[in-house]
C-alpha positions in Angstrom: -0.6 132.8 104.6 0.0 131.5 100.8 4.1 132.1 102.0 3.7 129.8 105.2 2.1 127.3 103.3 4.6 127.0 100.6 7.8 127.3 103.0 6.8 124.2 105.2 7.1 121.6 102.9 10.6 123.4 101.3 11.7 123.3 105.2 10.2 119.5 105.6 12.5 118.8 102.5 15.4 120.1 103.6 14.6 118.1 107.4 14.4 114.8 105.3 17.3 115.5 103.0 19.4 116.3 106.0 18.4 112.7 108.1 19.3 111.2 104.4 22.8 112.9 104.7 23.4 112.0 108.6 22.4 108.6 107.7 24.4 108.3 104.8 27.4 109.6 106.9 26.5 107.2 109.8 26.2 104.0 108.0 28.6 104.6 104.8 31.8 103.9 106.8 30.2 101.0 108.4 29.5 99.6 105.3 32.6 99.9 103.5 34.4 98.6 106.3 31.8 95.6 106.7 32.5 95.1 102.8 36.4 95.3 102.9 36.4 92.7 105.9 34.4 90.6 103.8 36.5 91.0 100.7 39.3 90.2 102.2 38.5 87.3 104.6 36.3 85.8 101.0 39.7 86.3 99.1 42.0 84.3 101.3 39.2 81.9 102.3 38.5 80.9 98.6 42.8 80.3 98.3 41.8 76.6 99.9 38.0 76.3 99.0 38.9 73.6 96.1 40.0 71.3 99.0 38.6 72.1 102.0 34.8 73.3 101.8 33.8 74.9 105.0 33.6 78.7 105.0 35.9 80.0 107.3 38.3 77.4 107.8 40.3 78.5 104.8 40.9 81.3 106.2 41.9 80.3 109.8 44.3 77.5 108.1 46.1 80.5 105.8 46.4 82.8 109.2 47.4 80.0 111.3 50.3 79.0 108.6 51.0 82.8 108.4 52.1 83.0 112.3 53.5 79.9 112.4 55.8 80.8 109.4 56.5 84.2 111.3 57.8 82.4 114.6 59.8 79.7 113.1 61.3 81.7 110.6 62.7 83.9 114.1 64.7 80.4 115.1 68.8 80.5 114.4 68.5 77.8 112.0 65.4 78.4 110.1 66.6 82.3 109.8 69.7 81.0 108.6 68.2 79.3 105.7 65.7 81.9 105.1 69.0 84.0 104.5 70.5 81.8 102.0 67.2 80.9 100.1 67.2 85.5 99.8 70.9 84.9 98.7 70.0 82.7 96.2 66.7 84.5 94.7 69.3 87.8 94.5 71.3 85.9 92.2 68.7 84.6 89.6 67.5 86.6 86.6 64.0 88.2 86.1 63.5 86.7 89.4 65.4 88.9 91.4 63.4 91.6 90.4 60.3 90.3 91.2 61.2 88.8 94.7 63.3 91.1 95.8 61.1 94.5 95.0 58.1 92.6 96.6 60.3 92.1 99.9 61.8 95.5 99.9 57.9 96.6 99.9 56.6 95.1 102.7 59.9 95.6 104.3 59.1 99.2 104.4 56.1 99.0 106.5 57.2 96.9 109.3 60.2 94.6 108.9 63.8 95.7 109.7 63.9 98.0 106.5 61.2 99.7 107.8 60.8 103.2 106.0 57.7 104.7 106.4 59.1 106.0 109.8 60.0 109.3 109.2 56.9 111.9 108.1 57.8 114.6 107.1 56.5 118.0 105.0 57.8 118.7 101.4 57.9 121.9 98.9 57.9 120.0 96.2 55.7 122.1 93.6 56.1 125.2 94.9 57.8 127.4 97.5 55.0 127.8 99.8 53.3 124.5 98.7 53.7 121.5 101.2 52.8 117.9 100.7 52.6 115.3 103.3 54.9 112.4 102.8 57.7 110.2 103.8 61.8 110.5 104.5 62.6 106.8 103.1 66.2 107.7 102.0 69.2 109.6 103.0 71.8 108.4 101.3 71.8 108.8 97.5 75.6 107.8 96.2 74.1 105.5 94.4 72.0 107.9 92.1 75.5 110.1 92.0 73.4 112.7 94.2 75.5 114.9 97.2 74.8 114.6 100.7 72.4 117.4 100.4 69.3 115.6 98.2 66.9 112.8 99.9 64.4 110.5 98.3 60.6 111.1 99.6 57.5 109.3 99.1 54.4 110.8 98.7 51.0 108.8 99.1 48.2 110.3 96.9 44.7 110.5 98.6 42.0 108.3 98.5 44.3 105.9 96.2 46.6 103.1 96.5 49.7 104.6 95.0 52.1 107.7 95.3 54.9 109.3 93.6 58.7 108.8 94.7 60.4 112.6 94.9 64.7 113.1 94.9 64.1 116.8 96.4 67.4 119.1 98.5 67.2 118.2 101.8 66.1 122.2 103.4 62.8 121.6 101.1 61.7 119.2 103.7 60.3 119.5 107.3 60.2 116.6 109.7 56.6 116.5 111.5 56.9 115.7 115.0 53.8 115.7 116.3 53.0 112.9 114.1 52.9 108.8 114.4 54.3 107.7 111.2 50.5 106.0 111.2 49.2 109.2 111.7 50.8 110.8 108.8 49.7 108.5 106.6 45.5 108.8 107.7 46.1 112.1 107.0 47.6 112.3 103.9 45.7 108.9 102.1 42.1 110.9 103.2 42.8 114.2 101.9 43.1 116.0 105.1 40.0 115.5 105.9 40.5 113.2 109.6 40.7 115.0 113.0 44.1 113.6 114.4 43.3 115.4 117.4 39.9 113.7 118.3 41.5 110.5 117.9 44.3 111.3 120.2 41.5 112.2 122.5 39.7 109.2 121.7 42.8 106.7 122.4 43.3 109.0 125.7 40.1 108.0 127.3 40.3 104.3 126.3 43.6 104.1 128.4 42.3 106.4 130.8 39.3 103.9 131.1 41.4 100.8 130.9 44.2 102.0 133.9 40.6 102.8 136.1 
């Protein structure tokens, strides 16, 4: 009897620790994506705050700009001058650097340089080690490297950074299964996301939506 008594508050523990742990699962993503939205819509609000005090209009002024800057700059005459102002910021010192690396970097993601289009599995450590990353270059004449060696990025989990890799090209595997998008879930979180259950997921929204 002394046995029972003693195991039912060590089970009555264990019941409330694991409601703490499925409630900290539950509402922890919640939260940090309530508190990135907010970060980011405070950040860009507070750009026009010293001039125009209403919260939230900031914000709708800057993304309003932002699209507008994005269709005109798709007119003939506008994209022709966008070209020369690029021409002209290649040309100038210390500048160059700064404009044109920033460019290139959001280029990659979706402009007409886009790079991060190609995943693809590496052995970069090891010969049965493989690293999820990215095919962003095939040509390397310009590092003097054959036809044989490609550039690779590798994102590093849980982080906002990566490390770039010039590897032979048979030490790489291109993923097909894989959206670029995809890839990149998996790779930035460790390994820890079911692809498949959101495949399944976006499934039964479209299967929902056609109905």
């Amino acid at each position: 009897m002394a046995n029972t008594v003693k195991h039912k508050p060590r089970s009555l523990l264990r019941k409330i620790f694991g409601f703490f742990l499925q409630g900290v699962i539950v509402l922890a993503p919640i939260g940090v994506t309530a508190w990135a939205i907010y970060w980011l819509f405070d950040r860009v609000d507070s750009i026009l705050r010293p001039y125009v005090n209403i919260p939230g209009l900031g914000f709708v002024i800057i993304l309003v700009f932002i699209i507008l800057v994005g269709w005109v700059s798709t007119r003939f005459f506008v994209g022709s001058l966008i070209d020369l102002f690029d021409r002209w910021m290649d040309r100038t010192p210390v500048i160059k650097f700064i404009y044109t690396s920033t460019k290139d970097f959001f280029e990659a993601f979706g402009g007409e340089k886009k790079k991060f289009s190609h995943p693809i599995l590496a052995s970069v450590f090891a010969e049965d080690v493989w690293v999820v990353g990215f095919l962003t270059d095939e040509e390397l004449e310009k590092l003097d490297m054959g036809a044989e060696m490609v550039s690779i990025y590798i994102p590093q989990a849980y982080h906002w950074a990566g490390q770039l890799y010039v590897l032979p090209r048979n030490k790489i595997k291109k993923i097909e299964k894989l959206a670029p998008g995809e890839a990149m879930k998996y790779a930035v979180t460790g390994g820890v996301v079911d692809l498949e259950d959101d495949k399944n997921q976006v499934r039964q929204n479209e299967t929902i939506v056609s109905k």
